[in-house]
ModelCIF file with pLDDT and N, C-alpha, C, O atoms, coordinates in Angstrom:
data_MODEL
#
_entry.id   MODEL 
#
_entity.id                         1 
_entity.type                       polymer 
_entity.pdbx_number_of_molecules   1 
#
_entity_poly.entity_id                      1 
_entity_poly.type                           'polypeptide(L)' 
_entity_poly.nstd_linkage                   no 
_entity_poly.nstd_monomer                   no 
_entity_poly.pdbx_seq_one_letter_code       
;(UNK)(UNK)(UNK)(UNK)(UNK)(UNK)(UNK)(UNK)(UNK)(UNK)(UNK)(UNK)(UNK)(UNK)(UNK)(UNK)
(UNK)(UNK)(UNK)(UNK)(UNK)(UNK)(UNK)(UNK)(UNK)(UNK)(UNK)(UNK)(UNK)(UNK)(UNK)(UNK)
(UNK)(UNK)(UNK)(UNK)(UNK)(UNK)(UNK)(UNK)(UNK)(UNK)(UNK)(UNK)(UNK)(UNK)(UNK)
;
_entity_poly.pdbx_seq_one_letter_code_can   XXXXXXXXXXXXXXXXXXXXXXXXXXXXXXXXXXXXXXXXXXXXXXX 
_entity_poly.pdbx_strand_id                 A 
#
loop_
_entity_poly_seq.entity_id 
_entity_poly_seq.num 
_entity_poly_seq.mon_id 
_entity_poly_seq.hetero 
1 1  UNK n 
1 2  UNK n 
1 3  UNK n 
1 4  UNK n 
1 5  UNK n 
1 6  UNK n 
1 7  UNK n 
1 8  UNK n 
1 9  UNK n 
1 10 UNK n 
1 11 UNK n 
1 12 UNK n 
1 13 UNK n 
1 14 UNK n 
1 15 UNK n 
1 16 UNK n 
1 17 UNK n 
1 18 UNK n 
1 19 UNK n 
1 20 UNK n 
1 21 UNK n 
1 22 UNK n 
1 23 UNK n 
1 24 UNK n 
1 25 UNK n 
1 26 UNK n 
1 27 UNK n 
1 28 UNK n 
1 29 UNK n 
1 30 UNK n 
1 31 UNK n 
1 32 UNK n 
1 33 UNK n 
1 34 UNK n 
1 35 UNK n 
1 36 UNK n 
1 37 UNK n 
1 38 UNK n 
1 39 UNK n 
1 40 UNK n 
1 41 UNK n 
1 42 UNK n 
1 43 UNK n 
1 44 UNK n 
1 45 UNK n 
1 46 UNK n 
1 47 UNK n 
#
_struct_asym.id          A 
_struct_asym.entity_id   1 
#
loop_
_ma_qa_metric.id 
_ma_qa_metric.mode 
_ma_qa_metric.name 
_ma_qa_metric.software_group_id 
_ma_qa_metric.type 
1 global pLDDT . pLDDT 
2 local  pLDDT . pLDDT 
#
_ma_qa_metric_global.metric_id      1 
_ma_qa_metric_global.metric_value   92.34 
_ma_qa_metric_global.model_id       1 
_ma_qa_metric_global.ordinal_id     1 
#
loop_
_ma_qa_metric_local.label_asym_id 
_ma_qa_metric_local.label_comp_id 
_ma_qa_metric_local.label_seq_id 
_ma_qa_metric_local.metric_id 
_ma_qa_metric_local.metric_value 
_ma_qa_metric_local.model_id 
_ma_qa_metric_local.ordinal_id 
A UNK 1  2 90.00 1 1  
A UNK 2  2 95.00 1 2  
A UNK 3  2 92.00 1 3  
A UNK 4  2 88.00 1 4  
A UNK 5  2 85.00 1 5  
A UNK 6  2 87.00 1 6  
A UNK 7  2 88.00 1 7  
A UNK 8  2 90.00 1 8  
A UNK 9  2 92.00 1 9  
A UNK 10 2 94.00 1 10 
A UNK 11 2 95.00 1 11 
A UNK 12 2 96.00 1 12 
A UNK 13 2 96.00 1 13 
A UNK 14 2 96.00 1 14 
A UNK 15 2 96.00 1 15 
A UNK 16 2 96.00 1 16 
A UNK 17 2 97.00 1 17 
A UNK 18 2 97.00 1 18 
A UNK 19 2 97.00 1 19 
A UNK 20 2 97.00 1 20 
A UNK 21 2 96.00 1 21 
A UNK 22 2 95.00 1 22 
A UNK 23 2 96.00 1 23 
A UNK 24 2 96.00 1 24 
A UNK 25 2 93.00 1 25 
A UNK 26 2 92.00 1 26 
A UNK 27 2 94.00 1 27 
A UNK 28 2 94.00 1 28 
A UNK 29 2 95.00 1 29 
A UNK 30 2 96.00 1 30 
A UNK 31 2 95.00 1 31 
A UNK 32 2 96.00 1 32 
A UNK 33 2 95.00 1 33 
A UNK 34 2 96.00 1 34 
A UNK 35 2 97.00 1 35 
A UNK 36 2 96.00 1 36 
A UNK 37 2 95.00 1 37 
A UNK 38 2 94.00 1 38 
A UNK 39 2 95.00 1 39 
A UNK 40 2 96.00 1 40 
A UNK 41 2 96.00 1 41 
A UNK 42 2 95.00 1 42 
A UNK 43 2 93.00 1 43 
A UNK 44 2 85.00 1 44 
A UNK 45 2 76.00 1 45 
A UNK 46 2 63.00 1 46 
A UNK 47 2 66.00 1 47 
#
loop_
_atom_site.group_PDB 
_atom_site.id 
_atom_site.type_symbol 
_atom_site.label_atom_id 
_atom_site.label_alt_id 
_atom_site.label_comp_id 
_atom_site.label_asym_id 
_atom_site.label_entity_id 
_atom_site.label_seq_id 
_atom_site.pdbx_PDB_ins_code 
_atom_site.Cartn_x 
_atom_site.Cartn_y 
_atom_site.Cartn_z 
_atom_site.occupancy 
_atom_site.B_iso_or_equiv 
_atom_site.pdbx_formal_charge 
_atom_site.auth_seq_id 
_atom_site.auth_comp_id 
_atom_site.auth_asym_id 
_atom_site.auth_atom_id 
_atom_site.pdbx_PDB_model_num 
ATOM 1   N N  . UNK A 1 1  ? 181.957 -130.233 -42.465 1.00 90.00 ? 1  UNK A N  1 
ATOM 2   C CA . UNK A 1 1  ? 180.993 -129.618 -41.569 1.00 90.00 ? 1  UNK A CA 1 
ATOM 3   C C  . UNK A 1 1  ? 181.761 -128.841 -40.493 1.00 90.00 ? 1  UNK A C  1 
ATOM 4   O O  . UNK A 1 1  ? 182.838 -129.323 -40.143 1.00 90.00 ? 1  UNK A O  1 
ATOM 5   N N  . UNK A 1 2  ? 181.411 -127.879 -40.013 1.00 95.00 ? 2  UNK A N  1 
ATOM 6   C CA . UNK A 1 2  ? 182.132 -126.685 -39.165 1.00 95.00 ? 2  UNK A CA 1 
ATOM 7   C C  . UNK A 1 2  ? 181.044 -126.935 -38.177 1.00 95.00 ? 2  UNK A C  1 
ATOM 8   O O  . UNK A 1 2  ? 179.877 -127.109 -38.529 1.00 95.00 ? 2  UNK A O  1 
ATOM 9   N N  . UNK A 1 3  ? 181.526 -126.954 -36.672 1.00 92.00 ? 3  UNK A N  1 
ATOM 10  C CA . UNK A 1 3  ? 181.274 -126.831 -35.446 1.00 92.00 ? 3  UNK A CA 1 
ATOM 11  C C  . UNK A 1 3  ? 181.091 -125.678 -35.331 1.00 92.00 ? 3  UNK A C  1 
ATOM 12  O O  . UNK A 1 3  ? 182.031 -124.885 -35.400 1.00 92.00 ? 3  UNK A O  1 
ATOM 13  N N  . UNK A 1 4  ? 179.753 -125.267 -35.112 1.00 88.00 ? 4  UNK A N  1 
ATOM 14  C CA . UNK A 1 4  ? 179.692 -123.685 -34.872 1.00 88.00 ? 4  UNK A CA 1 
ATOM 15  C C  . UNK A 1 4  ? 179.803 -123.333 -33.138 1.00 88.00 ? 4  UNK A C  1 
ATOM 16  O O  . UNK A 1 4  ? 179.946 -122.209 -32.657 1.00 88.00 ? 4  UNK A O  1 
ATOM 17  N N  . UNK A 1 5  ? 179.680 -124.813 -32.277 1.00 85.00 ? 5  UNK A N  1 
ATOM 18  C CA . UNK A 1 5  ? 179.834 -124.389 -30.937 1.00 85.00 ? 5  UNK A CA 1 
ATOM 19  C C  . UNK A 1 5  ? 179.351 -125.709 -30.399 1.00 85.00 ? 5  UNK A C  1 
ATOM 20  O O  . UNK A 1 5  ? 178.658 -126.512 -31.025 1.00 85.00 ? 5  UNK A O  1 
ATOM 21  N N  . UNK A 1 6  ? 180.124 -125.939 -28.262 1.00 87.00 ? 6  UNK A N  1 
ATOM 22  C CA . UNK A 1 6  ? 179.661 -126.914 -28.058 1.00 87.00 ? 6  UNK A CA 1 
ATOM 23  C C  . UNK A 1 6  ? 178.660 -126.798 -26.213 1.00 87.00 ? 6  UNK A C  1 
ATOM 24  O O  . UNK A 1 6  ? 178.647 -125.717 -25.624 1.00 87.00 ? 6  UNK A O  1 
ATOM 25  N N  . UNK A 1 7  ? 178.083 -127.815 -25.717 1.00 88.00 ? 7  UNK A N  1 
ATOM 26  C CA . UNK A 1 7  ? 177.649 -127.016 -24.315 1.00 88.00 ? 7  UNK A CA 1 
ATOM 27  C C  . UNK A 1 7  ? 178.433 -128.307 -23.619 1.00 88.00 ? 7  UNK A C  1 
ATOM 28  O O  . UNK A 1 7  ? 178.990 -129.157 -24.314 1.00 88.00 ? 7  UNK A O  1 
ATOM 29  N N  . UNK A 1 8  ? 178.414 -128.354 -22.178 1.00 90.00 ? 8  UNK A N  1 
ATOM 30  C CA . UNK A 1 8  ? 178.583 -129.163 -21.387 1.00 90.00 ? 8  UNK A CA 1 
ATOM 31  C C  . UNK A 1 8  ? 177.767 -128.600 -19.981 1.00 90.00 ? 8  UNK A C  1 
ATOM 32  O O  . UNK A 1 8  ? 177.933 -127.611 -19.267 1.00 90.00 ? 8  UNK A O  1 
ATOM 33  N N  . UNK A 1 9  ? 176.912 -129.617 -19.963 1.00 92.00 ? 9  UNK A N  1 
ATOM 34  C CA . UNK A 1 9  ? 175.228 -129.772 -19.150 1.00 92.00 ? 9  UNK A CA 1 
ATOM 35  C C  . UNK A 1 9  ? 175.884 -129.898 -17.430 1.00 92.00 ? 9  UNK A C  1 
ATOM 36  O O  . UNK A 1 9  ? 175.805 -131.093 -17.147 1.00 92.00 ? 9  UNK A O  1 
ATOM 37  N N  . UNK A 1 10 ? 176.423 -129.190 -16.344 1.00 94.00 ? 10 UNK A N  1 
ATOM 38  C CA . UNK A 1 10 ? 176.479 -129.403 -15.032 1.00 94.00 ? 10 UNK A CA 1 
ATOM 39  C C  . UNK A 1 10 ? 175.201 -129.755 -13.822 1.00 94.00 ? 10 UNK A C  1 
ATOM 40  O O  . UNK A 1 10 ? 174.396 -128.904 -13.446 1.00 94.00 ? 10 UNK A O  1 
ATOM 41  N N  . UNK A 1 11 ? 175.222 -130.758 -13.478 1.00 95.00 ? 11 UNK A N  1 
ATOM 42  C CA . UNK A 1 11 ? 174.377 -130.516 -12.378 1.00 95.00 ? 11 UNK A CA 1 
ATOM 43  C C  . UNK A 1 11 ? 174.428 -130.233 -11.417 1.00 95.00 ? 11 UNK A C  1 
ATOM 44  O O  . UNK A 1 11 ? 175.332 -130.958 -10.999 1.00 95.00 ? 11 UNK A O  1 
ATOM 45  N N  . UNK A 1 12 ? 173.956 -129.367 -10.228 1.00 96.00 ? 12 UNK A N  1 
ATOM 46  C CA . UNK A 1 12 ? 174.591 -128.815 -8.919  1.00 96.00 ? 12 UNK A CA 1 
ATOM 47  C C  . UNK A 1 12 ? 173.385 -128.887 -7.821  1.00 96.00 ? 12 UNK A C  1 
ATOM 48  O O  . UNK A 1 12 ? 172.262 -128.536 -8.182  1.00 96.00 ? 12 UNK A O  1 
ATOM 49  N N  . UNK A 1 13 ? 173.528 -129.184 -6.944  1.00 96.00 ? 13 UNK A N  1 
ATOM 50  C CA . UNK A 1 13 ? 172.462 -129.679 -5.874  1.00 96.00 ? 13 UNK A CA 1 
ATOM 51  C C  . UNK A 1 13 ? 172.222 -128.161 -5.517  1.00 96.00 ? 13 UNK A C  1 
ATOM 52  O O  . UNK A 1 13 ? 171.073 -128.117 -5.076  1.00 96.00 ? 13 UNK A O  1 
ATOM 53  N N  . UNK A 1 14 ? 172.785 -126.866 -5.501  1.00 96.00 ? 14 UNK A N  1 
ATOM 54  C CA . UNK A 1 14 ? 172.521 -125.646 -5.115  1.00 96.00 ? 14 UNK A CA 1 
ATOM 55  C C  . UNK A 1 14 ? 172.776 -124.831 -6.379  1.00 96.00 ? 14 UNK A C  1 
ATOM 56  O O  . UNK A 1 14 ? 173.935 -124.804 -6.793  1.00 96.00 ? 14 UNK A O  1 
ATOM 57  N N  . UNK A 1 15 ? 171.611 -124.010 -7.193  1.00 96.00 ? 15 UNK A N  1 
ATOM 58  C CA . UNK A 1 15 ? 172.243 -123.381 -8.683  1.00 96.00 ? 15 UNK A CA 1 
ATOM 59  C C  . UNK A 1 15 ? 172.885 -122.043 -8.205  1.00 96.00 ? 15 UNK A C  1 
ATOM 60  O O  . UNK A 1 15 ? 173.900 -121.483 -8.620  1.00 96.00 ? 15 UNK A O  1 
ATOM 61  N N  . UNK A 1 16 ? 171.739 -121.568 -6.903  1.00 96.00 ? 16 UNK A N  1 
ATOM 62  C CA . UNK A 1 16 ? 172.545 -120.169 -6.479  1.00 96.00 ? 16 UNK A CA 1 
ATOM 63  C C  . UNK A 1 16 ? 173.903 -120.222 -5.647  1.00 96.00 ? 16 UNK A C  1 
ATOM 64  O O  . UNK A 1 16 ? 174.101 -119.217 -4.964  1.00 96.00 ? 16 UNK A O  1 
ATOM 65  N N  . UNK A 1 17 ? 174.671 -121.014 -5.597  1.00 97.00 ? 17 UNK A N  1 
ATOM 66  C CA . UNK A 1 17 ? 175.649 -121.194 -4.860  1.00 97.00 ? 17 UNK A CA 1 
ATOM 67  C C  . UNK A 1 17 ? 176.898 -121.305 -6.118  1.00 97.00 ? 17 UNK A C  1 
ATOM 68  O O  . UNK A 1 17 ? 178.024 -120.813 -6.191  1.00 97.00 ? 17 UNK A O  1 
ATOM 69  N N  . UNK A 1 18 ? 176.162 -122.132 -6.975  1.00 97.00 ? 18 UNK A N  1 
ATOM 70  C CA . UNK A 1 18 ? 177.370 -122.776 -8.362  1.00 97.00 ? 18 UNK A CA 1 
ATOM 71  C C  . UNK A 1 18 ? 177.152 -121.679 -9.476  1.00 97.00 ? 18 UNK A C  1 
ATOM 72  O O  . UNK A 1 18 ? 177.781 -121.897 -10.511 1.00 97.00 ? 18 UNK A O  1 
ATOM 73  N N  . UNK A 1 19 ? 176.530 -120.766 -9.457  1.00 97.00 ? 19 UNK A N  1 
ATOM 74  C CA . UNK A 1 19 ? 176.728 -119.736 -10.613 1.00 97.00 ? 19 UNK A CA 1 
ATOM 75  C C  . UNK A 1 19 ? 177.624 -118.722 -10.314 1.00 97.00 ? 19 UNK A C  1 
ATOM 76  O O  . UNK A 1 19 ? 178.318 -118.354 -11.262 1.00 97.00 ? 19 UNK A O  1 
ATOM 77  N N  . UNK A 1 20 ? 177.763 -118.272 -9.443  1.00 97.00 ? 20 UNK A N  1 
ATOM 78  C CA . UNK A 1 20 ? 179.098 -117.376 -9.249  1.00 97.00 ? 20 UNK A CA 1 
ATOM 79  C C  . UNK A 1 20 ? 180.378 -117.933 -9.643  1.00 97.00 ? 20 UNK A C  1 
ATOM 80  O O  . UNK A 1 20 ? 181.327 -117.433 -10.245 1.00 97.00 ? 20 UNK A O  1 
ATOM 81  N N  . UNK A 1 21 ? 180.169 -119.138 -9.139  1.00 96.00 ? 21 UNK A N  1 
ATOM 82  C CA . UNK A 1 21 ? 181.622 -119.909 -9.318  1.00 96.00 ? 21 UNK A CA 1 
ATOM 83  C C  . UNK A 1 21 ? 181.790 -119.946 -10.738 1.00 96.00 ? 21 UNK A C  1 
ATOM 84  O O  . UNK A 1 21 ? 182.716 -119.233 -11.124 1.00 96.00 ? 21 UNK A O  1 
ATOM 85  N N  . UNK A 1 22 ? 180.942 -120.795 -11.961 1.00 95.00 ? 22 UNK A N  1 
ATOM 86  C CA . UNK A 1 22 ? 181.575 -120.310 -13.075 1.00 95.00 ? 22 UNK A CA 1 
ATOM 87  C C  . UNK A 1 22 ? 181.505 -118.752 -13.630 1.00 95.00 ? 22 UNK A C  1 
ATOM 88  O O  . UNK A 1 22 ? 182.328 -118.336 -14.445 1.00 95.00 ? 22 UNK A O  1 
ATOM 89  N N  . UNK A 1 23 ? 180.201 -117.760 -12.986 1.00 96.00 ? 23 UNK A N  1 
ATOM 90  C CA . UNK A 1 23 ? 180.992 -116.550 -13.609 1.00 96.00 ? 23 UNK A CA 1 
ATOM 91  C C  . UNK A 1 23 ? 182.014 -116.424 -13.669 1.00 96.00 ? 23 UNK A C  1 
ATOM 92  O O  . UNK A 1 23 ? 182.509 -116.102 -14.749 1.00 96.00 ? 23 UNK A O  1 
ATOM 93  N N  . UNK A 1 24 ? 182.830 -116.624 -12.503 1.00 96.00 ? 24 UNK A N  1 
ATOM 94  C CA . UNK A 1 24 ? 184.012 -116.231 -12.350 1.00 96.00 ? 24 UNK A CA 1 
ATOM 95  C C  . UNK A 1 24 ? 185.490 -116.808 -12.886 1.00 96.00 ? 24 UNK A C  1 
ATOM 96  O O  . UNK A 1 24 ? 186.646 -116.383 -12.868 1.00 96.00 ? 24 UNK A O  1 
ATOM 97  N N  . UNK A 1 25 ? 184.855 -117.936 -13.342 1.00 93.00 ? 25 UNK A N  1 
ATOM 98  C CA . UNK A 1 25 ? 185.858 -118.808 -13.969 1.00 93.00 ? 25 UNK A CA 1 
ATOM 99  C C  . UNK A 1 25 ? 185.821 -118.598 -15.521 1.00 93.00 ? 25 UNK A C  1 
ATOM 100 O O  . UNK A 1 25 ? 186.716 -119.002 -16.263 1.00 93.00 ? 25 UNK A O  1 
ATOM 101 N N  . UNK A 1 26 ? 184.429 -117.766 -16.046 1.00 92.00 ? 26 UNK A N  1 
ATOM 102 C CA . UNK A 1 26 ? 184.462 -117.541 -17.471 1.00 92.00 ? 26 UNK A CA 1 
ATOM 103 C C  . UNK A 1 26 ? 184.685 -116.003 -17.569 1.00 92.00 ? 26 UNK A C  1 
ATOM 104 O O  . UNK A 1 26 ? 185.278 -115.447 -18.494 1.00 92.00 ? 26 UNK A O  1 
ATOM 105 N N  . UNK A 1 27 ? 184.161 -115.427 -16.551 1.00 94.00 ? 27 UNK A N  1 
ATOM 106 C CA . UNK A 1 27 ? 184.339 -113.855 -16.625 1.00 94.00 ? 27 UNK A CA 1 
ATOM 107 C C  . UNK A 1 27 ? 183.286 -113.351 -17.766 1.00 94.00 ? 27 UNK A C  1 
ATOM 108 O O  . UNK A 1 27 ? 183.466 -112.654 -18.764 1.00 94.00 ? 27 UNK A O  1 
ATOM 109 N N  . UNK A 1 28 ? 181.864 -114.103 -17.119 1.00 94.00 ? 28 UNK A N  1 
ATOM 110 C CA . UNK A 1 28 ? 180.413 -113.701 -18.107 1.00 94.00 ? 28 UNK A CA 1 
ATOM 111 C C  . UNK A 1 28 ? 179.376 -113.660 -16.776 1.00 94.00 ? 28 UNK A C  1 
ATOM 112 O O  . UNK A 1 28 ? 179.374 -114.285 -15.716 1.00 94.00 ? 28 UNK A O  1 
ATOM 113 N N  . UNK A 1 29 ? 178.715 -112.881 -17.201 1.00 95.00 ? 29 UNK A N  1 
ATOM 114 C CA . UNK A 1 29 ? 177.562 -113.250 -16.288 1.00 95.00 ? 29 UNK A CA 1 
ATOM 115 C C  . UNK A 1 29 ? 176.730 -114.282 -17.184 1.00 95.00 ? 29 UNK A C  1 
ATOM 116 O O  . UNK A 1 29 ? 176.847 -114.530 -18.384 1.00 95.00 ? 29 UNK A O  1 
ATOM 117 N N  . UNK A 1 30 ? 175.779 -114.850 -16.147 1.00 96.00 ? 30 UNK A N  1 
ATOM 118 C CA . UNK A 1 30 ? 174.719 -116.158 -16.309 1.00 96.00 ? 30 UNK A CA 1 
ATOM 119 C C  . UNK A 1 30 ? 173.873 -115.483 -17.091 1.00 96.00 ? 30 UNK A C  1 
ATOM 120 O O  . UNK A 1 30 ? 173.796 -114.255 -17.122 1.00 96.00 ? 30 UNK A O  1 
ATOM 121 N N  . UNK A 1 31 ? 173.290 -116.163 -17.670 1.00 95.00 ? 31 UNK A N  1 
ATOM 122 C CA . UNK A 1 31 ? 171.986 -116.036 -18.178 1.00 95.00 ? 31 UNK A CA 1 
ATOM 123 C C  . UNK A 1 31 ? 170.966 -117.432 -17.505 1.00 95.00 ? 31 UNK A C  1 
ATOM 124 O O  . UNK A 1 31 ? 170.933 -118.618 -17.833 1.00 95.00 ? 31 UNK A O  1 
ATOM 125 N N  . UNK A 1 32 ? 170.259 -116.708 -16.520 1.00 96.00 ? 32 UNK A N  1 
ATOM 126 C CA . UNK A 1 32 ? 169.135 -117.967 -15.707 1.00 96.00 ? 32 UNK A CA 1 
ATOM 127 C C  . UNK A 1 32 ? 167.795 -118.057 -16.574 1.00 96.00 ? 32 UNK A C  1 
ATOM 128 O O  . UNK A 1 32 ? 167.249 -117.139 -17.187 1.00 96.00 ? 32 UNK A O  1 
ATOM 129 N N  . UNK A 1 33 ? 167.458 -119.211 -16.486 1.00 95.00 ? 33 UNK A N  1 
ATOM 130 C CA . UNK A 1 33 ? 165.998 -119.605 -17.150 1.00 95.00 ? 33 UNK A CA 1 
ATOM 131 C C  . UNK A 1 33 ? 165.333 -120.659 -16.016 1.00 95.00 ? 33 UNK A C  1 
ATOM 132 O O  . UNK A 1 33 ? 166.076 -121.497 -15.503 1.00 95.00 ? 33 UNK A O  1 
ATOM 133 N N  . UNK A 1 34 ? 164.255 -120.607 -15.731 1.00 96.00 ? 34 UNK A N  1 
ATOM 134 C CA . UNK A 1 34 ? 162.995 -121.198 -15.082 1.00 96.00 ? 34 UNK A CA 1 
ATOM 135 C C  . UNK A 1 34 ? 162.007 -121.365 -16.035 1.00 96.00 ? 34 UNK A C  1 
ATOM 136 O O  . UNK A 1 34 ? 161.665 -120.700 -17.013 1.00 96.00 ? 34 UNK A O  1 
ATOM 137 N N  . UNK A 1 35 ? 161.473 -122.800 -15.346 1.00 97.00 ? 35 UNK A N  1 
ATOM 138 C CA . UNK A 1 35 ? 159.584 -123.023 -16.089 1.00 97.00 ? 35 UNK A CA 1 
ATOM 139 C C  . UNK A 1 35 ? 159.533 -123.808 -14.909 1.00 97.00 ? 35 UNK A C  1 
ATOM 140 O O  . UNK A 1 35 ? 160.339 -124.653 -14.520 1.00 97.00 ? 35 UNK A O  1 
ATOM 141 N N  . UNK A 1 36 ? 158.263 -123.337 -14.286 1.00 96.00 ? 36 UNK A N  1 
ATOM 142 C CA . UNK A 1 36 ? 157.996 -124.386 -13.374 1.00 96.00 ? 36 UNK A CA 1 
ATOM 143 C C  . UNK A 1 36 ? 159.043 -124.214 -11.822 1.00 96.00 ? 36 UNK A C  1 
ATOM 144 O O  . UNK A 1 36 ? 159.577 -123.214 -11.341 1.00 96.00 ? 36 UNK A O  1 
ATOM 145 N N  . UNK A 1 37 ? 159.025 -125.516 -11.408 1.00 95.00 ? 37 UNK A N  1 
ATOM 146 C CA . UNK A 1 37 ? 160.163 -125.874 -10.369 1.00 95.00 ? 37 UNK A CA 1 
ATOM 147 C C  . UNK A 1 37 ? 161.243 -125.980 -11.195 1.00 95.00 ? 37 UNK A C  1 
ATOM 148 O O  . UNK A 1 37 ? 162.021 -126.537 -10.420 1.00 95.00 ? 37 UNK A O  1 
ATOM 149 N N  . UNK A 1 38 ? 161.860 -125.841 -12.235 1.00 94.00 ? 38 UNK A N  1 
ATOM 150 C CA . UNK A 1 38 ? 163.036 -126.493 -12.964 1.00 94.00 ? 38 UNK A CA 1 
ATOM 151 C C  . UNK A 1 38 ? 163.764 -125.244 -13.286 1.00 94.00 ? 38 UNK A C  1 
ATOM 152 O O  . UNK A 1 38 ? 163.279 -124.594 -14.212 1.00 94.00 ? 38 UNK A O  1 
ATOM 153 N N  . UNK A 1 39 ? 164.585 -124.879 -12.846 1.00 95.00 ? 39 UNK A N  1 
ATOM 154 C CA . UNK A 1 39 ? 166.381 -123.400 -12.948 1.00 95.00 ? 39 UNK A CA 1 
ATOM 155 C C  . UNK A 1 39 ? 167.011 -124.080 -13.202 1.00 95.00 ? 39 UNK A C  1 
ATOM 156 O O  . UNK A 1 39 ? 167.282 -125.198 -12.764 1.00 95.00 ? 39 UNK A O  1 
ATOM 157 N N  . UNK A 1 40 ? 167.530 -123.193 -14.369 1.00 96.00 ? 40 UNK A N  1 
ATOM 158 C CA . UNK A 1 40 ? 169.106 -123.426 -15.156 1.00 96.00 ? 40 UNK A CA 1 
ATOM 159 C C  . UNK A 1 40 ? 169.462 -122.157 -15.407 1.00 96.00 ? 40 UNK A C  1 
ATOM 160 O O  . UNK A 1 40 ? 168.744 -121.181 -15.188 1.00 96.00 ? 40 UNK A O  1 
ATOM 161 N N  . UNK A 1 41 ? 170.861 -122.128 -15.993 1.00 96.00 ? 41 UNK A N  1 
ATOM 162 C CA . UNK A 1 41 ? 171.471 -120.638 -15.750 1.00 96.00 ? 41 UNK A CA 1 
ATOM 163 C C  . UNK A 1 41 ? 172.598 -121.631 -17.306 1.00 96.00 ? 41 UNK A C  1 
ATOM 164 O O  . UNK A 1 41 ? 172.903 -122.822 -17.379 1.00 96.00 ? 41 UNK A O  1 
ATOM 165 N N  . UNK A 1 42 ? 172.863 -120.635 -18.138 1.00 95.00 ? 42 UNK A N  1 
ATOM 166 C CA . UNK A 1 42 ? 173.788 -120.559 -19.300 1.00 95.00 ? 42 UNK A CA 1 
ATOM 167 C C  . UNK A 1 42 ? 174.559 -119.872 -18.803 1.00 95.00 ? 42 UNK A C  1 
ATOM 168 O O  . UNK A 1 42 ? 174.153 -118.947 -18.099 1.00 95.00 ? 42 UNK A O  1 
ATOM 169 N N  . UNK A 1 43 ? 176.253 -120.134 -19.040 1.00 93.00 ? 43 UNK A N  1 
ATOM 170 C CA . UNK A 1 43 ? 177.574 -119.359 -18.806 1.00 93.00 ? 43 UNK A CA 1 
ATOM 171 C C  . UNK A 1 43 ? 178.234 -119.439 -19.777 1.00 93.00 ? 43 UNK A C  1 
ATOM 172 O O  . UNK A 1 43 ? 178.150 -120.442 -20.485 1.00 93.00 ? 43 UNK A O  1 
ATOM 173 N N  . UNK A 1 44 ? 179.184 -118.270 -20.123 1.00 85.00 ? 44 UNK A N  1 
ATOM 174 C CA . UNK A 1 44 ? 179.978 -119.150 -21.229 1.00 85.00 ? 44 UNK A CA 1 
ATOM 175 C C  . UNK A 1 44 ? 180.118 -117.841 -22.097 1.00 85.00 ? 44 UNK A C  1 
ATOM 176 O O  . UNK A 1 44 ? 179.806 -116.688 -21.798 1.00 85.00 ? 44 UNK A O  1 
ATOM 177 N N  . UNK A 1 45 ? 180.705 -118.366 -23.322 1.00 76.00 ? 45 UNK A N  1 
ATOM 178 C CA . UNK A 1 45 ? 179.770 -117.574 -24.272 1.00 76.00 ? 45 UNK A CA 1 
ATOM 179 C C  . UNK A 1 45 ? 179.401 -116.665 -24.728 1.00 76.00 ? 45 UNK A C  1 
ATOM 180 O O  . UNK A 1 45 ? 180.010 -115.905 -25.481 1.00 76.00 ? 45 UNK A O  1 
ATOM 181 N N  . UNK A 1 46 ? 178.047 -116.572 -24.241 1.00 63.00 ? 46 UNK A N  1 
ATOM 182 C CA . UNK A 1 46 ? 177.290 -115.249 -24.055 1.00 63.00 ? 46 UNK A CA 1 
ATOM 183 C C  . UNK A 1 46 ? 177.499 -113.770 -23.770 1.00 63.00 ? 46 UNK A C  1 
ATOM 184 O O  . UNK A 1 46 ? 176.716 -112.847 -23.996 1.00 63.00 ? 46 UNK A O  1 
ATOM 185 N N  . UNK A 1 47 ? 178.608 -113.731 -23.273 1.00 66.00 ? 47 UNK A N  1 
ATOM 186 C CA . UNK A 1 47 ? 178.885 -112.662 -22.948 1.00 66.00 ? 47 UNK A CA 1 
ATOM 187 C C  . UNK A 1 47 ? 179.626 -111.389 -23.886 1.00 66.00 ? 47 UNK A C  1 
ATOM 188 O O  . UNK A 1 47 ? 179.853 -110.294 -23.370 1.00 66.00 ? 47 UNK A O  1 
#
């Protein structure tokens, strides 16, 4: 079986404060998602 890919889930008491920081550490921009009260942002990757 081949690993096509893996995530690792961060939690951050501020999301707009902690997404720059890994842009910059992956050199991607975020991809943010909301429903509700609940933001998350994907890094990585994507780019």
């Amino acid at each position: 079986m081949e690993i096509l890919g893996t995530s690792l889930r961060v939690c951050v008491p501020d999301l707009e404060a902690a997404v720059p920081v890994f842009e910059r550490l992956t050199r991607c921009e975020a991809q943010r998602f909301s429903n509700g009260p609940v933001s998350a942002a994907a890094v990585g990757r994507s780019c």
